[in-house]
Every structure is written in C-alpha cells, then in structure tokens.
C-alpha positions as CSV (number, residue, x, y, z in Angstrom):
1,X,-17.4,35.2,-23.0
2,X,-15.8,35.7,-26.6
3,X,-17.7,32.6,-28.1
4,X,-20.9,34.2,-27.3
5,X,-20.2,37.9,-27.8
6,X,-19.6,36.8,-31.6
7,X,-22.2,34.7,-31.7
8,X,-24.8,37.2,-31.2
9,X,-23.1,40.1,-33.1
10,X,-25.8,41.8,-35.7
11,X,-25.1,41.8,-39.5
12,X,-24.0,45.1,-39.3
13,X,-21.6,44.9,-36.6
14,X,-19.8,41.3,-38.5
15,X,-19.3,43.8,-41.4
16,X,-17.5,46.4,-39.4
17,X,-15.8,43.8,-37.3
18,X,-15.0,42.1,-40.6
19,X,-13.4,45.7,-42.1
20,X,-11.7,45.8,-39.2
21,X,-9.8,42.7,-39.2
22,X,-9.4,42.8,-42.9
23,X,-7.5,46.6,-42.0
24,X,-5.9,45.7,-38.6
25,X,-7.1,49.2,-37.6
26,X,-9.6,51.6,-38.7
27,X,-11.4,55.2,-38.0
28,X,-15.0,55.9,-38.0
29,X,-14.4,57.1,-41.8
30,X,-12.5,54.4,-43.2
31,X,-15.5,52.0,-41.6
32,X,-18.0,54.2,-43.7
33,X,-15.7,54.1,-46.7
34,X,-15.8,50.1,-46.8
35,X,-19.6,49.8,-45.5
36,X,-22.0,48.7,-48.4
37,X,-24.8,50.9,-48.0
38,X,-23.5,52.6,-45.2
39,X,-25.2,54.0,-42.2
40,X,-24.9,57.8,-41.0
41,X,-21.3,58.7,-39.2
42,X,-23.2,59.2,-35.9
43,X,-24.3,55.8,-36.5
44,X,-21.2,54.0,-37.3
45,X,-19.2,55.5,-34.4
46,X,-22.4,54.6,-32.3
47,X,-21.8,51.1,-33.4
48,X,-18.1,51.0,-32.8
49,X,-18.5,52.1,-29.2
50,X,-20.6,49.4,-28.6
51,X,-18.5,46.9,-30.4
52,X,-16.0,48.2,-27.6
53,X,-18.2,47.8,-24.8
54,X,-18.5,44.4,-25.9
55,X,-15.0,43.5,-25.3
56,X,-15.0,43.1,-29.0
57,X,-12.2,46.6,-30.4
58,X,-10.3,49.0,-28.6
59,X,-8.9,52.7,-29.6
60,X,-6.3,54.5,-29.5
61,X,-6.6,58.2,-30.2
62,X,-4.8,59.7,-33.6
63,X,-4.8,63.3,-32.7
64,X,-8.9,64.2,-33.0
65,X,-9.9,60.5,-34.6
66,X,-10.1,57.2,-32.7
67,X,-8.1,54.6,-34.4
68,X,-10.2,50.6,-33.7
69,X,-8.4,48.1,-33.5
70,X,-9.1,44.1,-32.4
71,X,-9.3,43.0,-29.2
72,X,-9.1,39.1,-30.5
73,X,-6.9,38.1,-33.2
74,X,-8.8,37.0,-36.2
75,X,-7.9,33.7,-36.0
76,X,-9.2,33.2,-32.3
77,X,-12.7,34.7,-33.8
78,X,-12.5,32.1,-36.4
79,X,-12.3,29.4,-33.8
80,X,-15.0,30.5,-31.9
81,X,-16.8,30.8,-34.8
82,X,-16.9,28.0,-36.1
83,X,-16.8,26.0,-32.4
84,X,-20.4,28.1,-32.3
85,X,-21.9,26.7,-35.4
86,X,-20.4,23.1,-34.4
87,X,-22.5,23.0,-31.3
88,X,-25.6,25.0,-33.2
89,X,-25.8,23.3,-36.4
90,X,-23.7,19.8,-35.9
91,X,-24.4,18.9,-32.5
92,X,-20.6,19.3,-32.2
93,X,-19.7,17.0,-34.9
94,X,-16.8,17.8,-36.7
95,X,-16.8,14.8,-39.1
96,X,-20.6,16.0,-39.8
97,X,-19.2,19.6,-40.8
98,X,-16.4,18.6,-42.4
99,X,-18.9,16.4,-44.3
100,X,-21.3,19.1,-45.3
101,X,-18.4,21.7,-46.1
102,X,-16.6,18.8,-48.8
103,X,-19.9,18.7,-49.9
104,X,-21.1,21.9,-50.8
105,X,-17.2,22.6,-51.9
106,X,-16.7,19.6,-54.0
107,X,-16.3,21.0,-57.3
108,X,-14.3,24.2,-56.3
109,X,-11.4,21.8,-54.5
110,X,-8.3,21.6,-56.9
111,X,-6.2,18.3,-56.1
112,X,-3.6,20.6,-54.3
113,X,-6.6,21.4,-51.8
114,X,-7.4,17.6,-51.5
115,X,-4.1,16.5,-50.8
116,X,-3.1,19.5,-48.0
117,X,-6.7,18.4,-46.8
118,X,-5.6,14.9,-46.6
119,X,-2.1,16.0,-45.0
120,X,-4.1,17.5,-42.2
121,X,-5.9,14.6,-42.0
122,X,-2.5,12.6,-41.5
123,X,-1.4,14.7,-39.0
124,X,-4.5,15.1,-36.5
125,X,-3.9,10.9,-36.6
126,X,-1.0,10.8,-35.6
127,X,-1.2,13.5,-33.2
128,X,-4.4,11.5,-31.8
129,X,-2.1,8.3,-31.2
C-alpha cells in the first residue's frame, strides 16, 4: 500500500513530505517556513491532514500545535521509491538503472565513489552465491 501511496503523491505533498523527513518532525509553520512559494496556512494544514489520511505522517499534539511526524522511515520511502521507477521506467531492470544512473553521473563520481560502488558490487556477488 506504501509503494503506491508515494507513488502517486502530488509535487506539493513530496516537498512537505520531503521537509518532513529532512526535520524528523514538523508543525504546520515550520512546513510553511521551508515551502518555496508557499501555499496559505489553511492550505498547508489541509495538506498535512491528508498526508495523514494517507497513511503517510502522524501527530502528536504540542500544547495548541500538531507536531508531524513519519509514519515510514526515509529509507523504506527510498526503497519504494525507487522499486516504483524500476517497474515504471526499467521494466524492473536494475542493471538497466544502474546503467542509466553511471551514465548521467559519470563525471560527478570521484574514484572513492567508484570503488565503494565496486565494493557493493563485490558484496551482492557473493551474497548471490
């Protein structure tokens, strides 16, 4: 249910889910503070509250203000991230993403990055043995 609830999440609600994660926890406010061109406050808590009905944050009350937090760890959103765009764009290929991201990365990889890439190379043979 996760893997499609991010999937489908609008612009707007990847940034706020994105501020979010990048807080651990955050108020209506602090959403607006971080929001490029941001939306009215009605607006933003509108959003949250539907970010919550999608399984997506939760809150804890702060005195008067909700505090949002995660329901899914950032890394588990990662994951079904990018196992999204695998079956979208790669026809669940990960030799073909892993491909086009070395690609479009090649000048930007220091050797350090090649060789921890080759390391985790290494290890997912030897784990496939």
């Amino acid at each position: 249910m996760t893997k499609q609830i991010h999937a489908n999440l609008s612009r707007r609600e990847r940034q706020i889910m994105d501020i979010i994660y990048k807080r651990a926890q955050a108020t209506a406010a602090d959403v607006m503070e971080n929001l490029p061109d941001p939306p009215s406050y009605s607006a933003v808590r509108a959003m949250l509250r539907l970010l919550e009905e999608k399984g997506l944050l939760k809150h804890q009350q702060d005195g008067l203000r909700y505090v949002y937090l995660p329901t899914v760890s950032r890394e588990k959103a990662r994951q079904s991230a990018l196992k999204q765009m695998l079956l979208t764009f790669f026809d669940d290929s990960t030799e073909d993403a892993v491909a086009t991201l070395l690609d479009i990365s090649r000048s930007k990889l220091s050797d350090t990055d090649l060789d921890r890439l080759s390391e985790l190379i290494e290890e997912a043979r030897k784990e496939g043995r």
